[in-house]
C-alpha positions as CSV (number, residue, x, y, z in Angstrom):
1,X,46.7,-42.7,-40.2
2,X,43.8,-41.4,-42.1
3,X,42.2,-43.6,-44.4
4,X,41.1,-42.7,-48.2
5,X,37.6,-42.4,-47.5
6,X,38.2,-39.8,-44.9
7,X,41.0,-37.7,-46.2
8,X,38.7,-36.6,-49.1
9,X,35.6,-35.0,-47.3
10,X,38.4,-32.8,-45.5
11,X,39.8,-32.0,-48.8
12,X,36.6,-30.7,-50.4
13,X,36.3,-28.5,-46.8
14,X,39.9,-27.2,-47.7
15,X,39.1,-26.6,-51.3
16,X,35.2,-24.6,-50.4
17,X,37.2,-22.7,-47.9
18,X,40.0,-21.9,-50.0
19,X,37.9,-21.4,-52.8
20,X,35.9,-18.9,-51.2
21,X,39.4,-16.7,-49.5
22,X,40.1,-16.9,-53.4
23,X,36.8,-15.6,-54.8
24,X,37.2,-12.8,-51.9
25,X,40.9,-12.3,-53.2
26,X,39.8,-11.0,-56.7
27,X,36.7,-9.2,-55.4
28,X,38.9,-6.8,-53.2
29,X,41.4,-6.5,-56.4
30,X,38.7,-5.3,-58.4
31,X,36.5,-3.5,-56.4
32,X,38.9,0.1,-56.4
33,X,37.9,0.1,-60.6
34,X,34.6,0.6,-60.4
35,X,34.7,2.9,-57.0
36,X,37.0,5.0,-59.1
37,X,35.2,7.7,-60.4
38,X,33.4,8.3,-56.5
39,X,37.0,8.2,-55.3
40,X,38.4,10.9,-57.9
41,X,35.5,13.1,-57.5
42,X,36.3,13.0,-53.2
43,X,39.9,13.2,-53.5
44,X,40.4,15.1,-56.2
45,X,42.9,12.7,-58.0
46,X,43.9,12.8,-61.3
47,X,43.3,9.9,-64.3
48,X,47.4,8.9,-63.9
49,X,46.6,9.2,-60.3
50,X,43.7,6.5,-60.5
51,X,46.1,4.6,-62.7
52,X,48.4,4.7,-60.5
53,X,46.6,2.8,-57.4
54,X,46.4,-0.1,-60.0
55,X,49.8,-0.2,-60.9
56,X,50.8,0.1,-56.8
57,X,48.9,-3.1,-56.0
58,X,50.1,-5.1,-59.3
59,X,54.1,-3.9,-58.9
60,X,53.9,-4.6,-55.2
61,X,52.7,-8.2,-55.8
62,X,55.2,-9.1,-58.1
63,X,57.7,-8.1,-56.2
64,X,56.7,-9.2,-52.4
65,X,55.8,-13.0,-53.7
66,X,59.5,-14.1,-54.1
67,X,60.6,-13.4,-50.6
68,X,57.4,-14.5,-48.9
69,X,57.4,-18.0,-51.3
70,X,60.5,-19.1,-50.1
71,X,59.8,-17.7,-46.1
72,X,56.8,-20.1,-46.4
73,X,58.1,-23.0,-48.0
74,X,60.4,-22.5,-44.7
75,X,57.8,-22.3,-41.8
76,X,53.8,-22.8,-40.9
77,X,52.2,-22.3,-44.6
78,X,48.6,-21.9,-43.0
79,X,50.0,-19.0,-41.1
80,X,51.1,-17.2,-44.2
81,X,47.7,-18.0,-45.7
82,X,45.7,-16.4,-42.7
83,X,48.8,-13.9,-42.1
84,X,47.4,-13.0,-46.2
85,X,44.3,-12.9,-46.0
86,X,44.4,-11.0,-43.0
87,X,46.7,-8.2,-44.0
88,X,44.6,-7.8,-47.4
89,X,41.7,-7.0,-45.8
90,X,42.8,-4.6,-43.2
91,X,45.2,-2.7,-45.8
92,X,41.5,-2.6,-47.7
93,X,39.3,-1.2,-44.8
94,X,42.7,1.2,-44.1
95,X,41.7,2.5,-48.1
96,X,38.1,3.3,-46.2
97,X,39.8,6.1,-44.0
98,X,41.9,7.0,-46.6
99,X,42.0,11.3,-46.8
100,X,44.9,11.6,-49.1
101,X,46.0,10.1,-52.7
102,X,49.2,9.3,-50.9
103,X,47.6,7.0,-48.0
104,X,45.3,5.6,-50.5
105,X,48.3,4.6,-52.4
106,X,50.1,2.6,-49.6
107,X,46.7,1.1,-48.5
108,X,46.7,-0.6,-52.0
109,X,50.3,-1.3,-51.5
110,X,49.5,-3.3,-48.6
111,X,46.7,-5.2,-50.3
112,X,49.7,-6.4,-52.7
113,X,51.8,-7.7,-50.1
114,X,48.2,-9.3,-48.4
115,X,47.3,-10.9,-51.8
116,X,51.0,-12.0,-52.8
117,X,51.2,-14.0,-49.8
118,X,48.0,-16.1,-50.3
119,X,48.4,-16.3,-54.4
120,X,52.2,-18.1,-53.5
121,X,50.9,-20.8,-51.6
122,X,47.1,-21.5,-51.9
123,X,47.6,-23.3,-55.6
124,X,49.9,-26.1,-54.1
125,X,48.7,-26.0,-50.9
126,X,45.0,-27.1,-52.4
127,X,46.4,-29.2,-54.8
128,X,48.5,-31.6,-52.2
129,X,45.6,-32.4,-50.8
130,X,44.2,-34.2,-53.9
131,X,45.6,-37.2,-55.6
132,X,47.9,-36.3,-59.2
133,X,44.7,-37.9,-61.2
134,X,42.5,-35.0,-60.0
135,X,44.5,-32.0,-59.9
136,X,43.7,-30.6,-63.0
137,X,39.8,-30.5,-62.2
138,X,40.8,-29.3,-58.5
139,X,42.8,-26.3,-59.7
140,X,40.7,-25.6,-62.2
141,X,37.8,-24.8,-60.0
142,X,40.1,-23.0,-57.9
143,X,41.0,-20.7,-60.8
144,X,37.6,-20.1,-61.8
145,X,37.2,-17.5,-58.8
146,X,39.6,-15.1,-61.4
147,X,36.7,-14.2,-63.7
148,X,33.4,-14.8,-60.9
149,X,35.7,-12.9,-58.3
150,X,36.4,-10.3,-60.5
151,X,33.2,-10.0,-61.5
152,X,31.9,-9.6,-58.1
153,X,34.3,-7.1,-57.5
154,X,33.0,-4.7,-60.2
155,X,28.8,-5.9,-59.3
156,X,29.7,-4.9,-55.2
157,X,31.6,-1.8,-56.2
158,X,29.1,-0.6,-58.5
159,X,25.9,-1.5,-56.2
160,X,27.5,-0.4,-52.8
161,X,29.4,2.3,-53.9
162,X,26.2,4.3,-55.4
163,X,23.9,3.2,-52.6
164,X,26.2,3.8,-49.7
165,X,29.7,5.5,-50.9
166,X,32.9,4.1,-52.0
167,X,34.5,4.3,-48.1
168,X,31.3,1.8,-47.1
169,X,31.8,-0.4,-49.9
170,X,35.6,-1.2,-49.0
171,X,34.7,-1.5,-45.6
172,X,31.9,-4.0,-46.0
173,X,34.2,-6.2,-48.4
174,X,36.8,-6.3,-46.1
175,X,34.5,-7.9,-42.8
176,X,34.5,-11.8,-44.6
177,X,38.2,-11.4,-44.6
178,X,38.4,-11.2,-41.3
179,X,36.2,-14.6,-40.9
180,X,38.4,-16.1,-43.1
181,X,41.3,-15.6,-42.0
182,X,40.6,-17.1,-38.7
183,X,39.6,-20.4,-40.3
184,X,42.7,-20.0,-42.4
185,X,44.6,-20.2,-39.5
186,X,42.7,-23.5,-38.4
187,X,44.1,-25.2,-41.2
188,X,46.8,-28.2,-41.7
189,X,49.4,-28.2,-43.7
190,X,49.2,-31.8,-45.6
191,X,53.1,-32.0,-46.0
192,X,54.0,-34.4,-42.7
193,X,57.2,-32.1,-42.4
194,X,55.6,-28.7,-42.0
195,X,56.8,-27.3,-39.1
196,X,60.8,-25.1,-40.3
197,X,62.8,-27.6,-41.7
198,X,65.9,-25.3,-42.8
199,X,67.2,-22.3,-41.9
200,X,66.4,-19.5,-43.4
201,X,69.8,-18.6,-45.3
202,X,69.1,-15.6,-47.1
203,X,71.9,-15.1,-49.2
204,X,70.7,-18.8,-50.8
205,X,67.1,-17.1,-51.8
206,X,68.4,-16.2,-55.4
207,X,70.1,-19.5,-56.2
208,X,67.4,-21.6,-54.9
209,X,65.1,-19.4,-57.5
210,X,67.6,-20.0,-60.4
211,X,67.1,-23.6,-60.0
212,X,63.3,-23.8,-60.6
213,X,64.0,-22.3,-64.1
214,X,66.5,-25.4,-64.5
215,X,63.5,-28.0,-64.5
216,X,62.8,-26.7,-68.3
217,X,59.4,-27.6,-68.0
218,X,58.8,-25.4,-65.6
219,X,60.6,-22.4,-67.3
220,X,58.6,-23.5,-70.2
221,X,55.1,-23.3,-68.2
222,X,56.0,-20.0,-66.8
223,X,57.0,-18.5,-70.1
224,X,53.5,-20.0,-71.7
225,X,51.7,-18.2,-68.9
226,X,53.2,-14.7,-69.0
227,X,52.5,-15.0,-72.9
228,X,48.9,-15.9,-72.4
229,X,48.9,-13.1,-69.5
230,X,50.1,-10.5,-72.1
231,X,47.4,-11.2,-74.7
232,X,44.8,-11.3,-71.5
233,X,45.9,-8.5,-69.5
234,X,45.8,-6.1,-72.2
235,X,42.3,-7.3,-73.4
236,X,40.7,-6.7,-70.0
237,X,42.1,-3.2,-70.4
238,X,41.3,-2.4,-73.9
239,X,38.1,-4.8,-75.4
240,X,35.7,-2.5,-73.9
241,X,37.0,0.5,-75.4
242,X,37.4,-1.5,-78.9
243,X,33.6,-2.6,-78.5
244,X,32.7,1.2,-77.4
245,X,34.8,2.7,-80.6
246,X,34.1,-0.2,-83.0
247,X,30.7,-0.4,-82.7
248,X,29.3,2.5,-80.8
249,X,28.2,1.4,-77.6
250,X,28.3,3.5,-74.0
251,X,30.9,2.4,-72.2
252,X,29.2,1.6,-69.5
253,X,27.4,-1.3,-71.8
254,X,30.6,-2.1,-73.1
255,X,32.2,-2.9,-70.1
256,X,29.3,-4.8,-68.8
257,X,29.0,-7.4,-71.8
258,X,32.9,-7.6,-71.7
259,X,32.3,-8.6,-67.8
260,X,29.8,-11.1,-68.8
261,X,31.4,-12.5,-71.6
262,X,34.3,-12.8,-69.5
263,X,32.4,-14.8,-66.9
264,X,30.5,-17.6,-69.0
265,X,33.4,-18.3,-71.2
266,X,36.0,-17.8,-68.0
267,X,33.6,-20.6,-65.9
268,X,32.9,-22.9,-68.5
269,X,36.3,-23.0,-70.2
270,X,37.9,-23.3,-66.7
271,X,35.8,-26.5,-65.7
272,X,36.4,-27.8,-69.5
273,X,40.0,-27.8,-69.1
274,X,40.3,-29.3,-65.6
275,X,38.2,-32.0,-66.6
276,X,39.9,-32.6,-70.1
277,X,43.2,-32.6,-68.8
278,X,42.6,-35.3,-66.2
279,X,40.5,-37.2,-69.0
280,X,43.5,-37.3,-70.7
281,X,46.0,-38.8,-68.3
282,X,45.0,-42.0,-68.6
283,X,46.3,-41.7,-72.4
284,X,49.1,-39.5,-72.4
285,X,51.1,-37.4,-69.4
286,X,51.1,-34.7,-71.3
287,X,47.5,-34.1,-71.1
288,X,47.8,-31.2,-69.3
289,X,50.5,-29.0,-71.4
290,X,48.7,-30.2,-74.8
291,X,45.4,-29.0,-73.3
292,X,46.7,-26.0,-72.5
293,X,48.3,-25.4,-75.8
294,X,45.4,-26.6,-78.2
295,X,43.2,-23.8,-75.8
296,X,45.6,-21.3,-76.5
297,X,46.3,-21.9,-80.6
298,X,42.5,-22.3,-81.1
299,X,41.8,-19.3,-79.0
300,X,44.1,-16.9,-81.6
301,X,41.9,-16.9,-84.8
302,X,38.9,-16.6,-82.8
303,X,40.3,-13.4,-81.2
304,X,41.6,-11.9,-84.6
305,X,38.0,-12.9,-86.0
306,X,36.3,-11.4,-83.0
307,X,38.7,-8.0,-84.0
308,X,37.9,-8.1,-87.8
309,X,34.6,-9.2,-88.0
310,X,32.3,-6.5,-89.3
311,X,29.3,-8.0,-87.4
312,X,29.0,-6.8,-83.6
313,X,27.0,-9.8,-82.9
314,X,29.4,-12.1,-84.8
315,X,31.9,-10.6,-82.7
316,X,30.5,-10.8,-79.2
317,X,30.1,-14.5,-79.8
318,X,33.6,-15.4,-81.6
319,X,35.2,-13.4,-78.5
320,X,33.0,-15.6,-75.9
321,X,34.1,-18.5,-77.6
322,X,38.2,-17.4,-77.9
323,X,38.1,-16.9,-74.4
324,X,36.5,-20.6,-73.7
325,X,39.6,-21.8,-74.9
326,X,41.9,-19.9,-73.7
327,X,40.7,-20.5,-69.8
328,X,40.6,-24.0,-70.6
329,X,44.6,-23.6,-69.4
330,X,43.7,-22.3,-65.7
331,X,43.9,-25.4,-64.3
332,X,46.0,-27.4,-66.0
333,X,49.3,-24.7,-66.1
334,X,48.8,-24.7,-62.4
335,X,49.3,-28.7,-62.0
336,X,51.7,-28.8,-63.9
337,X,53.8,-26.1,-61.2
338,X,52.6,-28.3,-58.9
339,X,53.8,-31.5,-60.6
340,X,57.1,-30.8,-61.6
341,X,58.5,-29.2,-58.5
342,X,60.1,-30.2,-55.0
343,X,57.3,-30.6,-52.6
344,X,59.6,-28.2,-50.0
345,X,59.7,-25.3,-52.7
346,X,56.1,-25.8,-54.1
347,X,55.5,-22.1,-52.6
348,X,58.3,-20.5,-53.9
349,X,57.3,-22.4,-57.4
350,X,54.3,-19.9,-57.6
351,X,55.8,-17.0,-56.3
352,X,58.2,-17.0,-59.2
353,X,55.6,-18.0,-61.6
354,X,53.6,-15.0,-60.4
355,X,56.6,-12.4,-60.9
356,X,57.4,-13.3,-64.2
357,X,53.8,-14.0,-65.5
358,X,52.8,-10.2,-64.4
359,X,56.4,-8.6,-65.2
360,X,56.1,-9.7,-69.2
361,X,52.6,-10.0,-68.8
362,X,49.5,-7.4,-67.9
363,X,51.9,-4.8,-66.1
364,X,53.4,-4.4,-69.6
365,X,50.7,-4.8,-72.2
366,X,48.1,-2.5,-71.1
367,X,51.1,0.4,-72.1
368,X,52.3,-1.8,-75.0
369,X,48.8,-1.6,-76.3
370,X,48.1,1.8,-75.9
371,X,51.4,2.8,-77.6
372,X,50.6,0.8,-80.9
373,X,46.8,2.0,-81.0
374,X,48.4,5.6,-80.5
375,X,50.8,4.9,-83.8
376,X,48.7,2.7,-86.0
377,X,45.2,2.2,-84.2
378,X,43.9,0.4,-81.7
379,X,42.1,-2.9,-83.8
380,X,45.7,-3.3,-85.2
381,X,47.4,-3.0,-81.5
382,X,44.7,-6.0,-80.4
383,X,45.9,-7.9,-83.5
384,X,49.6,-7.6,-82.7
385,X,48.9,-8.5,-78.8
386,X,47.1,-11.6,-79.5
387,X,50.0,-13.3,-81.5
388,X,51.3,-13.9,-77.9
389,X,48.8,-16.5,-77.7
390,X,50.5,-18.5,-80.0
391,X,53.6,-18.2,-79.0
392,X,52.1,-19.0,-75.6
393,X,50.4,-22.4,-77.4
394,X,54.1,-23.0,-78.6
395,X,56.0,-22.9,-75.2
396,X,52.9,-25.6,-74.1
397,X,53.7,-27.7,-77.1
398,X,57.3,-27.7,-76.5
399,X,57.8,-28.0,-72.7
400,X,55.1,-31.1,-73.0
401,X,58.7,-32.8,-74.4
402,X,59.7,-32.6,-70.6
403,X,56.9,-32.8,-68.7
404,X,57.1,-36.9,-68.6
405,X,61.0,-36.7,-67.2
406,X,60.7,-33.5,-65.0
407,X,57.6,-34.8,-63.0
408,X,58.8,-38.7,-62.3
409,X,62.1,-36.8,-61.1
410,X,60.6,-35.0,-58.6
411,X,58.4,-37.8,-57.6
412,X,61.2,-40.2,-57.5
């Protein structure tokens, strides 16, 4: 048996290594966007095309985390997490040797299925390997590779794909996968009773789902997240169009202070959260959903302001400080997933978190958005798609009446 003292230097090994498989994870999801106008000019693809390759990866991911959530919570979960990681990066050096739209297509496909695997079980699988006390500082530092990832993804794009072409540039991104998934494969899995513990009875897959939305404050969670993923999604898409027709600026500038606005506030707000969360434990168990939920209802009139203002600078620094608060809930949404379900179904947990936050979330709102600003302009449209954050704070506020009750039942 391992002591205290030494179980915690082998967590902070598992959470660098993990962190860094996760940093990798959005750098090879966003990588394609900036690559995209070298890839349309070589294959001759059209803008729905381009579109398209998005919408392959983000439908595919939905859709393959379910089955591979509840496979996992069923057999080895490291070897789904280097199996991931692994797949990912080959299915992104296949896009390398892509020479049709078509093959492109299924190579981003496969980066779906690569990525669903290791976004269903890396939260948890981090997470049991710190005490409850801590898991809201854990995760969020875990979730702050989302905006640094991303960002990486659109710096290495941009640099490698004018300096050495957009084939080079995927292949060069996917060689640390490769590392990675090796010592992937090296790693534990903290539950004592890894190894297959059930059978895996398929036709029980759907009615073992249905009863995660039964512990209400996970439904509650989930529903909180795909709102704040609407409002989010759709801003990613749209803000630096608004900042290039609002105030004028190339859209090459716009999407860059977008990016770095994203960044700051998506670092900062992420630690903040973690940290305030946990703070608040020791005063109420709640902490984590009323973090969340104050982040979310403060972030709303800052992003309406950020909209209306008729000040660019005024703006740019309302939106920076809207999405502070509304990262603050990276962390803590996560532990609470973690919290309030079974140990043996932790896995399938996040898979079904990530279908639902993505179906009602950003592979909806991007369209939703465009449609309003095609009917009655596109500040209004950002207005309209923001009120999601507080129904978002709401669903926090409310499933914080359940929180106590849900977790001690599923820690006995």
């Amino acid at each position: 048996m391992l002591s205290t003292s030494s179980k915690f230097p082998a967590a902070r090994g598992v959470l660098a290594l993990l962190l860094g498989v996760n940093l990798l994870n959005y750098l090879d999801r966003q990588i394609l966007y900036s690559l995209l106008p070298l890839i349309q000019r070589d294959l001759t693809l059209s803008d729905a095309q381009a579109g398209s390759l998005a919408s392959a990866f983000m439908v595919v991911y939905m859709l393959a985390a379910p089955p591979i959530g509840y496979w996992a919570d069923r057999q080895s979960r490291p070897l789904w997490l280097a199996l991931g990681v692994l797949l990912w990066s080959l299915a992104t050096a296949a896009g390398a040797w892509a020479k049709t739209f078509s093959s492109l297509f299924a190579a981003r496909a496969a980066v779906g299925i690569g990525e669903s695997c290791y976004g269903a079980i890396s939260p948890s699988f981090v997470a049991e390997h710190f005490p409850s006390e801590k898991r809201g500082r854990v995760l969020a530092l875990f979730s702050m590779a989302i905006p640094v990832g991303s960002a990486l993804g659109y710096i290495c794009g941009g640099i490698l794909g004018q300096s050495f072409g957009w084939r080079n540039a995927l292949l060069w991104v996917a060689v640390p996968g490769l590392i990675l998934a090796a010592l992937s494969a090296r790693l534990r899995d903290p539950r004592p009773d890894h190894a297959p513990r059930r059978s895996l009875h398929y036709a029980t897959a759907v009615r073992s789902y249905a009863d995660l939305f039964k512990v209400k404050s996970f439904a509650l969670v989930t529903l909180a997240g795909a709102a704040m993923t609407f409002a989010l999604g759709g801003f990613a898409v749209w803000m630096p169009t608004f900042f290039h027709r609002q105030w004028g600026l190339q859209l090459g500038r716009a999407g860059a202070l977008f990016g770095g606005v994203t960044v700051v506030s998506g670092i900062l707000g992420s630690l903040a959260g973690g940290w305030l969360s946990d703070w608040g434990l020791s005063y109420t168990k709640k902490s984590h959903f009323l973090v969340s939920g104050a982040g979310l209802l403060a972030g709303l009139p800052l992003v309406l302001c950020a909209v209306l203002c008729e000040n660019f600078h005024l703006s740019l620094a309302t939106l920076l400080l809207a999405e502070f608060f509304l990262f603050l809930n990276m962390g803590p949404l996560n532990a609470i997933i973690v919290e309030v379900s079974d140990p043996a179904s932790r896995s399938m947990a996040f898979a079904a978190n990530i279908l639902v936050i993505h179906a009602l979330g950003d592979a909806v709102s991007p369209t939703v958005i465009g449609l309003m600003s095609d009917l009655w302009g596109l500040n209004l449209a950002l207005i309209l798609a923001s009120l999601t954050l507080g129904l978002g704070g709401a669903f926090c506020l409310w499933g914080a009446r359940y929180y106590e009750n849900d977790a001690k039942q599923r820690h006995g």
